[in-house]
Steps between C-alpha positions, in 0.01 A plus 500: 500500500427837243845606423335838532516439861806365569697794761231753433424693833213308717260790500543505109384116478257535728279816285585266221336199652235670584144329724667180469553301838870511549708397833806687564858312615788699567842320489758600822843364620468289845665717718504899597425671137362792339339515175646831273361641215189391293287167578536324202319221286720155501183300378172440445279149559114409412366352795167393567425810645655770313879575427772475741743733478834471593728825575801592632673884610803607254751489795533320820728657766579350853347639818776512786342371816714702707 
């Protein structure tokens, strides 16, 4: 992965990636959560189609199912 990348916001990496093919996964607790703050970069893969990216939200707090 660019070290340039590494926690940058997700919009941010994306305008740097630019046209290329990329798929999007978005990491999340099992369980009743919700992501706070930015989406950020964790990492970045070649794959035979693009780039995966792999992000994840500053904060996680838990949802009470009340």
């Amino acid at each position: 992965m660019d070290p340039q990348l590494a926690l940058m916001p997700e919009v941010q990496a994306r305008r740097l990636l630019g046209d290329r093919c990329l798929r999007t996964h978005v990491v999340r607790p099992f369980g009743a959560w919700v992501g706070v703050g930015k989406l950020r970069v964790i990492d970045v893969r070649a794959v035979e189609s693009g780039l995966e990216l792999l992000a994840g939200y500053e904060r996680y707090d838990r949802v009470d199912a009340t």
